[in-house]
C-alpha positions in Angstrom: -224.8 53.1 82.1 -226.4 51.4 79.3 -230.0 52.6 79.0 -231.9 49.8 78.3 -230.1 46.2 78.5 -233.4 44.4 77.9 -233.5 45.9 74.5 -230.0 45.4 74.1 -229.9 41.7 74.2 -233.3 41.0 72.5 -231.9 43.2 69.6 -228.4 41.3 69.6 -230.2 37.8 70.2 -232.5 38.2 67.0 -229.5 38.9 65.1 -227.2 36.2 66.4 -230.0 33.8 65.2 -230.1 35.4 61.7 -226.3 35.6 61.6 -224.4 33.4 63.5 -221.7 31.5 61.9 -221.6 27.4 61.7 -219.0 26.4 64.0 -217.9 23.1 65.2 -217.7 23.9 68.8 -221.6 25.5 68.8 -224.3 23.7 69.4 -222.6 20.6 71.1 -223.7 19.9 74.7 -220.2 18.9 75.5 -218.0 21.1 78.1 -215.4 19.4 77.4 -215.4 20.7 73.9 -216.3 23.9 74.9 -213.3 24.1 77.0 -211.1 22.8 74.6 -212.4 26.2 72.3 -212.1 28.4 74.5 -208.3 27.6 75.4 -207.5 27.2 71.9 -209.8 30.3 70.6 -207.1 32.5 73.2 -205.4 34.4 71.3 -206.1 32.7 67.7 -208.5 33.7 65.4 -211.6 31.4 64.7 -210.5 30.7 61.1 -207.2 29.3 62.3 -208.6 27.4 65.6 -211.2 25.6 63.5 -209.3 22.7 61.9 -207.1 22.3 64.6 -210.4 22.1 66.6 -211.6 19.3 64.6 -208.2 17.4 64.6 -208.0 17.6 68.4 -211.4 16.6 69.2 -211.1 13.3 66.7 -208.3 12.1 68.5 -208.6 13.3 72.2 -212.4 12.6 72.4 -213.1 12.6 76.2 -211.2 14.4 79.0 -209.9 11.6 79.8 -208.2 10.4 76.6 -206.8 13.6 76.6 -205.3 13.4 80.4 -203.8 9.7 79.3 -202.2 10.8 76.5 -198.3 11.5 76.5 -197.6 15.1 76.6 -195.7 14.9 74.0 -198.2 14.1 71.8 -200.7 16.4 72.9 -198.2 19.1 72.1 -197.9 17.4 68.4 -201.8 17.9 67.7 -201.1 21.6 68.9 -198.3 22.1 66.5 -198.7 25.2 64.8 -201.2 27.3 66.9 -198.4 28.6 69.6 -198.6 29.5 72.7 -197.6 26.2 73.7 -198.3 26.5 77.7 -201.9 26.4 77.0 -201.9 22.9 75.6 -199.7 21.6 78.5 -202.4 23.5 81.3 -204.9 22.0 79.1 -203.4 18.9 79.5 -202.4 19.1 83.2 -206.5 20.0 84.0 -207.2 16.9 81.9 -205.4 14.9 84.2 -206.7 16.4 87.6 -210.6 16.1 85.9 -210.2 12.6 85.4 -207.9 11.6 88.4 -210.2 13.9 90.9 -213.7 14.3 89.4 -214.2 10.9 87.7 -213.8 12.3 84.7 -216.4 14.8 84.5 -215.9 18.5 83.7 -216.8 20.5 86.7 -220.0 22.9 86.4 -219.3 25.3 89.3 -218.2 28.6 88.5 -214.8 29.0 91.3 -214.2 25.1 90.6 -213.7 25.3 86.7 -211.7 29.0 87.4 -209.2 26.8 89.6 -208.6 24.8 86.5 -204.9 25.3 85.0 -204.9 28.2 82.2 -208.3 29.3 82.8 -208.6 32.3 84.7 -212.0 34.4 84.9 -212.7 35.1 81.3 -212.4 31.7 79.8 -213.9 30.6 83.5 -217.0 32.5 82.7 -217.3 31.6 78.8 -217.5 28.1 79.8 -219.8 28.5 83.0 -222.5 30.3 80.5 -222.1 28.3 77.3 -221.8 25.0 78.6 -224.0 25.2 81.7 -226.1 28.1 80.8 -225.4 30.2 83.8 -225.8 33.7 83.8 -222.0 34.4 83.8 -221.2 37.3 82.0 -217.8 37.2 80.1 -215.2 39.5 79.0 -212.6 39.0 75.8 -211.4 41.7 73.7 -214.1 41.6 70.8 -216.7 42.1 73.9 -214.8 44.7 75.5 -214.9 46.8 71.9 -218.7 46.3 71.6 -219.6 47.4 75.3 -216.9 50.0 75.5 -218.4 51.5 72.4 -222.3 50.2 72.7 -221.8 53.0 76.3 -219.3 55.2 75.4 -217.3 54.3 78.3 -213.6 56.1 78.1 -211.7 54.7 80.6 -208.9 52.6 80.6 -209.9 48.9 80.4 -206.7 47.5 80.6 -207.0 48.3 84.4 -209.0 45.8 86.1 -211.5 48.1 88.1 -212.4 49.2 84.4 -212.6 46.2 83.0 -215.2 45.2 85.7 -217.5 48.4 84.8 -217.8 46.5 81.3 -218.6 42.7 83.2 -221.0 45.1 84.7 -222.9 46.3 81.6 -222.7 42.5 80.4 -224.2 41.1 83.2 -227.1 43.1 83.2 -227.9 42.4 79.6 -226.9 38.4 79.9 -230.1 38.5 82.3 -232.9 39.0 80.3 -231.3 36.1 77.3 -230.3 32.4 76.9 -227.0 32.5 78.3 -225.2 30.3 76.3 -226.7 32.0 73.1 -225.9 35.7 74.8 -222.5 35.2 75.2 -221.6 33.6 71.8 -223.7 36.2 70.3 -221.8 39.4 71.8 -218.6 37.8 71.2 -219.5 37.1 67.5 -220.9 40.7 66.7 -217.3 41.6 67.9 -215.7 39.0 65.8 -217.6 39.8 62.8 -219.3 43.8 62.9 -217.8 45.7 65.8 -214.2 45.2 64.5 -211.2 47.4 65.0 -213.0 49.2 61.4 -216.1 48.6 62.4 -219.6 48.0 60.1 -221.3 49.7 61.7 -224.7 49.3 59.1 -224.8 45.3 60.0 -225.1 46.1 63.7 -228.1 45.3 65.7 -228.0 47.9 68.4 -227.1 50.8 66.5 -229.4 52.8 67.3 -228.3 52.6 70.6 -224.7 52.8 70.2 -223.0 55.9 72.2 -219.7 55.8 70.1 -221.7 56.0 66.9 -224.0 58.7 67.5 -220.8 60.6 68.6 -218.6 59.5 65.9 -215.8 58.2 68.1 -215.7 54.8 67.0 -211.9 54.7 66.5 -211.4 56.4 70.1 -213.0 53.1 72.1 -212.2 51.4 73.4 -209.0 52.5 75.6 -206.4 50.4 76.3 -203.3 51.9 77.2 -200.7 48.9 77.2 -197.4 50.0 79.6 -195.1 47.1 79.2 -193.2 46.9 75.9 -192.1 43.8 74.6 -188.6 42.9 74.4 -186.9 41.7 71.5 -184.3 39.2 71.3 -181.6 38.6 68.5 -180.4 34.9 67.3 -178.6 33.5 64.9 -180.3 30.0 63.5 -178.4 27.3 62.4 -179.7 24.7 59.9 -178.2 21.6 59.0 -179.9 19.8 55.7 -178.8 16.4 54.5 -181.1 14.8 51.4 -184.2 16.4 52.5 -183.5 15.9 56.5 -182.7 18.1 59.2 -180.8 18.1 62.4 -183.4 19.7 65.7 -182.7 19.8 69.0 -184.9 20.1 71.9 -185.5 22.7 74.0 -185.3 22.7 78.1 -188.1 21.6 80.2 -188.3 24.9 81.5 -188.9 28.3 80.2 -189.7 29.4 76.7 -191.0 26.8 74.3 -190.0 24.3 77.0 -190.1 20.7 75.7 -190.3 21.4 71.8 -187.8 20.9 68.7 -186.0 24.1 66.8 -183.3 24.6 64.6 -180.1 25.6 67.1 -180.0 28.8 67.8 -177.4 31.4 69.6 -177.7 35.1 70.9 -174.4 37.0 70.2 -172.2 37.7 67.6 -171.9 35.1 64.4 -168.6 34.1 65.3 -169.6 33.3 68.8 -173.1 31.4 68.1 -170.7 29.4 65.5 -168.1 28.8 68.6 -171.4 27.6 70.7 -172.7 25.6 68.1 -169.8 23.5 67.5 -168.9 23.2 71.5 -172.7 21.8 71.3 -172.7 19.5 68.3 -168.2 18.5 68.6 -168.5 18.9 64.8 -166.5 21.7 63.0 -168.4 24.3 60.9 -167.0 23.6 57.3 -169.2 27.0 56.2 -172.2 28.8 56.6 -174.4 30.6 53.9 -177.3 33.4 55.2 -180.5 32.6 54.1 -183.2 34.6 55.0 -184.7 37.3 58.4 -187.8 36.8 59.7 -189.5 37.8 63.3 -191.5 35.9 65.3 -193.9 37.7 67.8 -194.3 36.3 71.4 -196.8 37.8 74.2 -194.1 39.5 75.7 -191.1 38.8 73.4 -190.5 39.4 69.6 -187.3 37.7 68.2 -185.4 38.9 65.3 -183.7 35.4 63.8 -181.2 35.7 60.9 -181.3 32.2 59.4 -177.8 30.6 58.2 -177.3 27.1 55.9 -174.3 25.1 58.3 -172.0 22.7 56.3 -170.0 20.9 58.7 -166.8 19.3 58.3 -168.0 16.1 59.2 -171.9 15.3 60.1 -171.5 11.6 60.1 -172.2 12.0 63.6 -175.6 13.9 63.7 -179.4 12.4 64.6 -180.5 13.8 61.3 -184.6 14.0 61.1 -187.2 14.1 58.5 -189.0 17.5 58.4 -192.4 16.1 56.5 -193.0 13.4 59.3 -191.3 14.5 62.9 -193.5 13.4 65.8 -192.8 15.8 67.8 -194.1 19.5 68.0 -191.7 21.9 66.5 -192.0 25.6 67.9 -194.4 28.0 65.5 -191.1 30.0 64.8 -189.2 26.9 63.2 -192.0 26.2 61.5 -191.7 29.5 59.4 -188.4 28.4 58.7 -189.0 25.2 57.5 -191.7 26.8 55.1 -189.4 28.9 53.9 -186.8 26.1 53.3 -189.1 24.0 51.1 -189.0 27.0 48.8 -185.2 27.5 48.6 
């Protein structure tokens, strides 16, 4: 399928070296860290995970300050990325590394794949750049390289596919530095074979199918069959002298275990009705603020946000927005930006 995958990775291996960007979690012969990438590098961008990287690391500095912290406040340092549920896997997998292995990150492949939130990709990723085993692995940016680097058409979403293009990775990862190759294909992704790709920067251009054809935009195919469904909620804010009344969210289900604004599906006058069953305050008046939508793996919510004055709020745990120690969901944090600028 790919003609020569010894050329390949020598040609994208001499231009990792000459192009790679300085990252925190590069270069450290830590797995611990690299793990802690990876999970947070799911489905955030570099620029974004970096500093939140940093912060993490500082304070959680071994596996096993991590698995005795509260979760709580493991969920606080991941304020603000989303996706929540990694950070509490991460944190679960802490606690069985340190309670079941002494501490120490495992290095076998099928070991560190059983690990909470990991799954083969991220399983992989961490098998070749921490250990430096051959382990070829498959994200998104590497999926758009190989798809295009072969021409290959099919539908990668499906996981037969998808293992075509481990395929063409393993075969290349065999004749490099493992933990060099796989950063290296994942970072031409990142940074040249982009959705618009630059195609003039990359290494193996030459070589590339979908460029001598022209059908860069075409590849790769991902035909996605579930649509996402979209919820509709009225939020409630309650402000008194710069404070704010939260609430907490179940310990199961969506954005289980984090603080919001309250919030009601249904018609105004009903979420009102809820809201003051929930609260036993009356609703003196409320003032619309602002839409906005937050987009979820699977859900997108459309929130209309209302000001609440309440006949009487003597009787409400008001909080302070600048200093709360606990995580507040990414979606109520887009509302409290938006506050600070009313």
């Amino acid at each position: 399928m790919l003609k020569s995958p010894k050329k390949a990775a020598q040609s994208l291996m001499t231009w990792y070296h000459e192009n790679k960007r300085d990252l925190p979690f590069r270069g450290i012969d830590n797995p611990y860290f690299t793990w802690v990438s990876e999970i947070m590098l799911q489905q955030t961008q570099v620029d974004t995970a970096v500093p939140y990287f940093n912060r993490f690391i500082e304070r959680f500095q071994t596996v096993c300050d991590l698995a005795r912290a509260d979760q709580a406040e493991v969920l606080k340092y991941w304020e603000g990325l989303g996706y929540y549920r990694r950070a509490k896997h991460l944190h679960e997998s802490a606690q069985r590394i340190c309670d079941e292995m002494d501490g120490v990150f495992p290095s076998d492949l099928k070991t560190i794949e059983s690990l909470k939130g990991v799954g083969r990709y991220i399983a992989r990723a961490i098998h070749s750049i921490a250990f430096n085993q051959p382990s070829a692995a498959v994200d998104g940016n590497v999926l758009r390289v190989i798809t295009r680097l072969t021409g290959y058409d099919e539908d990668v979403m499906k996981p037969a596919h998808a293992r075509v293009i481990e395929g063409v990775a393993q075969s290349m990862i065999e004749h490099a530095t493992p933990k060099d190759f796989t950063q290296a294909l994942m970072e031409l992704g990142a940074t040249v074979c982009q959705k618009s790709p630059k195609c003039e920067q990359c290494p193996m251009q030459s070589m590339c199918v979908a460029y001598q054809e022209n059908r860069q935009a075409e590849l790769p195919v991902m035909i996605k069959k579930t649509k996402k469904t979209e919820k509709h909620y009225h939020v409630f804010v309650v402000l008194n002298a710069g404070h704010a009344f939260l609430i907490k969210r179940p310990e199961n289900g969506l954005l289980a275990n984090l603080y919001t604004f309250p919030q009601y599906e249904g018609s105004l006058d009903a979420a009102i009705h809820a809201f003051e069953s929930d609260v036993a305050a009356r609703v003196k008046d409320t003032e619309s603020l602002f839409e906005l939508d937050h987009v979820f793996s699977h859900q997108i919510w459309h929130l209309t946000v209302h000001r609440v004055h309440l006949t009487d709020d003597s009787m409400i745990p008001f909080v302070s927005l600048t200093n709360f120690p606990y995580a507040i969901a990414k979606a109520h944090l887009k509302i409290i930006d938006q506050i600070k600028e009313i």
